[in-house]
N, C-alpha and C positions, 0 to 999 in steps of 0.2 A: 383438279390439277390441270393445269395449260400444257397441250404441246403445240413445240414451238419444231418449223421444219425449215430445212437448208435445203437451196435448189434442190426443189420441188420440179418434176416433170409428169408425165402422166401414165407411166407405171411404177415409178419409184420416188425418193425423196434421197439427196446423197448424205442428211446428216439427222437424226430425229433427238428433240431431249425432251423427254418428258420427267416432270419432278428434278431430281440431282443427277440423272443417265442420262448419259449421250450414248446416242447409238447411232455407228456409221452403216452404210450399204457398203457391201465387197468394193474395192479399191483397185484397178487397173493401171498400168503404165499408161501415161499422156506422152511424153514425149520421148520415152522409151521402149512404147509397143515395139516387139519386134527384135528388140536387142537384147542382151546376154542377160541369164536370171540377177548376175550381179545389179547389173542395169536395170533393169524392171523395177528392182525389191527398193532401190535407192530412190527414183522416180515416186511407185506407192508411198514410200512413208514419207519421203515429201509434204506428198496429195494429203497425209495422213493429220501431219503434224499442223496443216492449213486449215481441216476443215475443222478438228479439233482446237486450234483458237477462236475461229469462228465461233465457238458452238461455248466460248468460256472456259476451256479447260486444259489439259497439252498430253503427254505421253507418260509423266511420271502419278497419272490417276486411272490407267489401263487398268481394266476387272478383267479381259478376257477377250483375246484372241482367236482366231478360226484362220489357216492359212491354206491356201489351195497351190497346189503345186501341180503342173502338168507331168511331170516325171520326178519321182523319189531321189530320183540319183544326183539331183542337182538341189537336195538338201541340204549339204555343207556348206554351199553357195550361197543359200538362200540364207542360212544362217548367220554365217560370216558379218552377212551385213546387218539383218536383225541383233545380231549382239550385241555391234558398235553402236545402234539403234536405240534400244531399249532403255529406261531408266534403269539403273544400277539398283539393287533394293526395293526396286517397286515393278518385279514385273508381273506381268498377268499369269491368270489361268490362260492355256493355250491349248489348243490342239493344229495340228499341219496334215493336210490329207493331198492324197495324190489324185488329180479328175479332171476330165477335159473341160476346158475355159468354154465359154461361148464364142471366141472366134482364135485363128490360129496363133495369130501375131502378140495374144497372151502368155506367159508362162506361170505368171505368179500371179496370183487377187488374194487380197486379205482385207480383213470384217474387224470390226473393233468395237468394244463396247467400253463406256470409260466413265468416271465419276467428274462429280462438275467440284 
């Protein structure tokens, strides 16, 4: 079975499908490093909703979620905007955990795995 890779770099690959899976790397704000978890979370699923065309498929074929939050307390936050987000009737398995990003201007990164 072929995989096939999205910007490709030389420790990671930002989008991987092998067989009927798509599977993304954790997701950071582009042009909303820095701004408010509203702003970040809007920015990610943007990023989200792009690489996942790329890749053939969109957000109403999400298997599973992994969301990283730098502080629990800006969960509601973070939510708020994952609701309006999410396909209605098709959302994923998910988990949200709270952990320091790899740089500070992060708040949110979120991972997605999704059916083609």
């Amino acid at each position: 079975m072929t995989i096939q890779r999205f910007e490709t770099g030389p420790r990671m690959s930002q989008a991987v499908v092998h067989g009927n899976t798509v599977y993304l790397a954790g997701v950071v704000a582009g042009k909303a490093a820095g701004k408010s978890v509203t702003e970040q979370t809007q920015d990610i699923l943007s990023i989200i909703d792009g690489h996942l065309a790329k890749a053939g498929t969109d957000k109403s074929k999400l298997l599973s979620a992994t969301i990283y939050i730098t502080d629990m307390k800006t969960f509601p936050e973070m939510n708020a905007v994952w609701d309006g987000w999410v396909s209605a009737g098709n959302t994923p398995a998910r988990a949200t955990v709270e952990a320091k990003l790899a740089a500070p201007q992060y708040n949110v990164e979120i991972m997605v795995v999704a059916a083609k």
